[in-house]
C-alpha positions, 0 to 999 in steps of 0.5 A, a space after each residue: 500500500 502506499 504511504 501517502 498523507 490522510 485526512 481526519 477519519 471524521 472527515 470522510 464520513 462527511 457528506 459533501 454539500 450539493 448544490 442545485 442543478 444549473 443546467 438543462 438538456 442540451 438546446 434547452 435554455 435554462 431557467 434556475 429555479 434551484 438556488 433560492 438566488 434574487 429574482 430582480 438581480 442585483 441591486 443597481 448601486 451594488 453592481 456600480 461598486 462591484 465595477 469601480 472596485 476593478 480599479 483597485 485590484 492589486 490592494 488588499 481588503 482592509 482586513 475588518 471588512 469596515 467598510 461593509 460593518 459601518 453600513 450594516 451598523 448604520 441600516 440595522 441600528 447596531 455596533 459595527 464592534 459587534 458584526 463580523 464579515 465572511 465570506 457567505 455565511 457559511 464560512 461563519 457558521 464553520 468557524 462558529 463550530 470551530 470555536 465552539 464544539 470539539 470532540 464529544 461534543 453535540 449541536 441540536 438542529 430541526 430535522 429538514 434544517 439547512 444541511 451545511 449544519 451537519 457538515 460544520 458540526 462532523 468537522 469539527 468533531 462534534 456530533 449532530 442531533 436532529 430533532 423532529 419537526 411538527 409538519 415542516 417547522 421546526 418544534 421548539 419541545 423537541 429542540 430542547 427535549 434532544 439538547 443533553 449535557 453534552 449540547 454546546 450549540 443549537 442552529 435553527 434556520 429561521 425562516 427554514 431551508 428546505 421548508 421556508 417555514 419559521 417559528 414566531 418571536 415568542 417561539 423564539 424567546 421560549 426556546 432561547 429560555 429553555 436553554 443553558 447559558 453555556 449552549 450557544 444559539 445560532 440564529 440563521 436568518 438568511 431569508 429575513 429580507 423576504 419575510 412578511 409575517 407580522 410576528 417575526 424576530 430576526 433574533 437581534 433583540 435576543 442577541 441584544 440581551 443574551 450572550 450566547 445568542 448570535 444572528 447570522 445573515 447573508 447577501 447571497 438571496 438579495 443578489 449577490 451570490 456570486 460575491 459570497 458575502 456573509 455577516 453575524 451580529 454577537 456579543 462582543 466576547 463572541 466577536 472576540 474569538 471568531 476574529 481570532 480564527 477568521 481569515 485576516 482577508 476573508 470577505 475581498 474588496 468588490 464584495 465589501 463595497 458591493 455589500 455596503 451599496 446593497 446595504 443601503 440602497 434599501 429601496 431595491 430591498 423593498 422592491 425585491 421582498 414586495 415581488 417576492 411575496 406576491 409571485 410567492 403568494 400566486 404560486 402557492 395558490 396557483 400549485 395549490 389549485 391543482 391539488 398540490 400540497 405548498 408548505 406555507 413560506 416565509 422565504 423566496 422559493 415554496 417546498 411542494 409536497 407530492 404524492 409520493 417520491 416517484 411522482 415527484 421525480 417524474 414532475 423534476 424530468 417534465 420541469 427540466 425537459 423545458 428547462 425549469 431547473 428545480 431543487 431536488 430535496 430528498 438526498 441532502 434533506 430526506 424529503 423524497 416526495 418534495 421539490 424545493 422551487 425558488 421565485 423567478 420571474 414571472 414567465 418562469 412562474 407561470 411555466 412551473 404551474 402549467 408543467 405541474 397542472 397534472 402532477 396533483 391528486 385530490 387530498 393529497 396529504 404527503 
């Protein structure tokens, strides 16, 4: 056998993120239904930043990433001391695992929760805990009921990917409350930007009185995906400690100019969430008319629910054979029966419900 270099056992029992397809059949022209990516594009004073940063090239970031914390502090009323930037959220949430859970250690997360979770927690040693969901949305009494002495950390995605479904904010404290104060709670809240439920909490007020909550957010779904662009609001000894293991140029120069635009042109933000509640809302009613089961989202894509597992295989192909590419979400969440379909426009919208017109059964269940 030969001798050659081997990564951490742990390591390869991970099972590596897969994104959404992005391509058709071959003379097919695809539409990207699949990624949960902004509808409307980037926002115009975004994509000027992100050009005149061309000029710049051969200077480093500034390493804090002030630029884009002044802005997120100035629109979201916060100390910029008290955001850290990365690049897209998910580089924060692997390092808040590497800060936080060790070997022996358990993080608790829903039973459809965003699958980076399982990923972070195995790589850093630690044990993930899945606790079941009460129809799609995470339950706060099995949350607490699976944390045990060994429960360092706890993600809820809030609204969910898959699901897009979310718990309200009295939800939110009930959980924080049932929690030691040594058990971190990651507050991911990615979708905030396209939620319209009254009864939301992004999780800032929690993060203003507790010190082991944190709030992670991202850019990726309001049009800038490409850039990857991620930011968490903590306590200040949290903040303390991740910057103390972050790359010291991890979020580069055109992404922190792009962001700090996209931050404040908070009429583009406006105009993306209002389309994304109304193609949303006709989506789901439209589906629903043909007897297909919508989860009710907080999020910009709907999760449909079909019969059973071979139906919604069959109704992937008859999308994909005219180019409507959508997120299949049964290996990476188990959820065989389901498609997960992002907001597009308004052609995109209206094809996915012809396609699907024949794919429902009355009283479907599922």
């Amino acid at each position: 056998m030969t001798l050659r270099p081997t990564p951490q056992p742990r390591l390869l029992s991970i099972a590596p993120y897969v994104p959404g397809r992005s391509t058709a059949k071959p003379g097919v022209k695809a539409t990207k239904l699949s990624s949960n990516e902004s509808p409307l594009g980037a926002s115009p004073r975004a994509i000027a930043a992100y050009k005149a940063a061309a000029e710049h090239l051969e200077v480093y970031p500034e390493g804090s990433s002030k630029i884009l914390r002044t802005a997120l502090g100035e629109v979201h009323g916060l100390d910029p001391e008290r955001i850290i930037c990365g690049n897209g959220s998910d580089d924060l949430l692997h390092l808040l695992a590497q800060a936080y859970l060790g070997d022996g250690d358990e993080a608790v997360m829903s039973q459809y929760g965003f699958s980076v979770y399982p990923i972070v927690t195995k790589a850093a040693g630690a044990s993930i805990v899945m606790a079941p969901e009460a129809d799609y949305s995470a339950d706060v009494d099995a949350l607490l009921d699976a944390v045990t002495e060994r429960t360092r950390l706890v993600f809820l995605a809030n609204p969910n990917n898959p699901t897009g479904t979310y718990i309200g904010a009295a939800e939110l404290a009930r959980l924080h409350a049932g929690l030691r104060p040594d058990i971190l709670l990651v507050i991911d809240s990615a979708y905030a930007e396209y939620v319209t439920a009254d009864d939301y909490d992004v999780g800032i007020d929690l993060v203003n009185r507790a010190e082991n909550v944190v709030m992670v957010r991202t850019f990726s779904k309001m049009g800038l995906a490409a850039i990857r662009i991620g930011w968490m609001y903590g306590p200040a000894h949290l903040i303390d400690a991740i910057n103390r293991i972050r790359g010291p140029f991890n979020v580069n120069l055109p992404a922190q100019l792009a962001g700090a635009e996209a931050t404040r042109d908070v009429e583009f933000t406006a105009k993306l969430k209002s389309y994304n509640a109304q193609w949303r809302g006709w989506l789901a009613r439209s589906l629903g008319s043909n007897s297909l089961r919508v989860i009710p989202s907080q999020a910009n894509f709907v999760l449909v629910l079909f019969n059973d597992a071979e139906t919604a295989q069959r109704a992937f192909e008859a999308l994909l054979e005219v180019g409507l590419i959508v997120r299949e979400v049964s290996g990476s969440y188990g959820i065989p029966n389901g498609l997960r379909i992002s907001i597009g426009g308004e052609a995109a919208m209206r094809g996915v419900v012809a396609v699907l017109k024949d794919f429902g059964a009355a009283g479907a269940e599922a």
